[in-house]
C-alpha positions as CSV (number, residue, x, y, z in Angstrom):
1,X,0.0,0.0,0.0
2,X,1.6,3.3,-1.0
3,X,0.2,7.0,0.1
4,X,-0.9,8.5,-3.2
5,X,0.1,12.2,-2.3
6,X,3.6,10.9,-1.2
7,X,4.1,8.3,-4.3
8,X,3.2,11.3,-7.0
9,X,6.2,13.5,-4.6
10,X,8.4,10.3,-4.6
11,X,8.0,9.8,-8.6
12,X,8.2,13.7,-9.2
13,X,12.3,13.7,-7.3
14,X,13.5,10.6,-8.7
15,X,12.9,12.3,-12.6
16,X,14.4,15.2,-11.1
17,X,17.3,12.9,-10.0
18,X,17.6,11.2,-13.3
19,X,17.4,14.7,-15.4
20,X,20.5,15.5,-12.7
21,X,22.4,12.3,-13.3
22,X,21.9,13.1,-17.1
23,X,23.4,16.1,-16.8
24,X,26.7,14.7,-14.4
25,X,27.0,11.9,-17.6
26,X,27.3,14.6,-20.1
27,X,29.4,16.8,-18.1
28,X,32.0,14.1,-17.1
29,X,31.8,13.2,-20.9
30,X,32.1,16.5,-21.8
31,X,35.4,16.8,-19.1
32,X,33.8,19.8,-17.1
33,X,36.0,21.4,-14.5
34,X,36.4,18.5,-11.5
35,X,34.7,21.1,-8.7
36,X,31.8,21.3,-11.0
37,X,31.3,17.7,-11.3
38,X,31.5,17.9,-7.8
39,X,29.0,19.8,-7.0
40,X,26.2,18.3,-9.2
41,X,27.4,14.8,-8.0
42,X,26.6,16.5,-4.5
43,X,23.7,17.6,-5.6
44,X,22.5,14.9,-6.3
45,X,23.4,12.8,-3.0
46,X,21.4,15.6,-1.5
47,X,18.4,14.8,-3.9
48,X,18.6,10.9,-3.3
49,X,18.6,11.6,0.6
50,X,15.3,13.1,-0.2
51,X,13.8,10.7,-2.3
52,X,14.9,8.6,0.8
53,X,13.0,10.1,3.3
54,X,9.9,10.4,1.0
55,X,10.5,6.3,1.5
56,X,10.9,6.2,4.8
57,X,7.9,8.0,5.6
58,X,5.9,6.3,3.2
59,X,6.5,2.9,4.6
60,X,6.3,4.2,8.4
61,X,2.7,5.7,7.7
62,X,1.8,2.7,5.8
63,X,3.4,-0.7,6.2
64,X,4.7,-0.2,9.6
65,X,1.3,1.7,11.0
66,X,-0.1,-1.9,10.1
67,X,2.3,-4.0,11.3
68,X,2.4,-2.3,15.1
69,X,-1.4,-3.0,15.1
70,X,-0.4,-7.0,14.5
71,X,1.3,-8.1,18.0
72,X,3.4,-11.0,15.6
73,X,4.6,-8.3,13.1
74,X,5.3,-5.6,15.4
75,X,9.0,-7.8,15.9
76,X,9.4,-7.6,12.1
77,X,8.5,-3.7,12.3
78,X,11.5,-2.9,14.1
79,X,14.3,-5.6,12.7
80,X,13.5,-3.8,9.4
81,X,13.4,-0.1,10.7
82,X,17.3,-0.9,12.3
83,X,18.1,-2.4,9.1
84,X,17.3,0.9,7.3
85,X,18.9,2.9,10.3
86,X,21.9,1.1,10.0
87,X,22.4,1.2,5.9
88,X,21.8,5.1,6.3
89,X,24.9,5.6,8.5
90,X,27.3,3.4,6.8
């Protein structure tokens, strides 16, 4: 199940992300100035971390909402929210 208002806002940044990403192929390809390169690849970090929490709060106001409710999921709930914590801060 996926929050329609947040799935249209997820959708919308990942196309922005993939115009960006265009853009850092033909400016490597093109051999743009290194800090340049830098900054859009940046950029665009910045952009996935916010496609990321678009995620994040889809699945906490969706498939964990539901799981908390079921006593034998609730277990799952949490292995898979310190999964996600974990992957962020390697």
């Amino acid at each position: 199940m996926v929050d329609q208002k947040l799935k249209k806002r997820a959708i919308h940044r990942a196309k922005i992300i993939r115009g960006q990403l265009d853009g850092l192929i033909k400016a490597v390809d093109t051999e743009v100035y290194c800090p340049h390169l830098l900054e859009q690849s940046l950029s665009i970090q910045r952009s996935l971390k916010s496609l990321d929490a678009f995620i994040l709060e889809n699945h906490l106001r969706t498939h964990v909402k539901e799981q908390f409710k079921i006593q034998e999921e609730e277990g799952k709930a949490i292995k898979e929210l310190i999964k996600m914590y974990t992957l962020s801060n390697k």
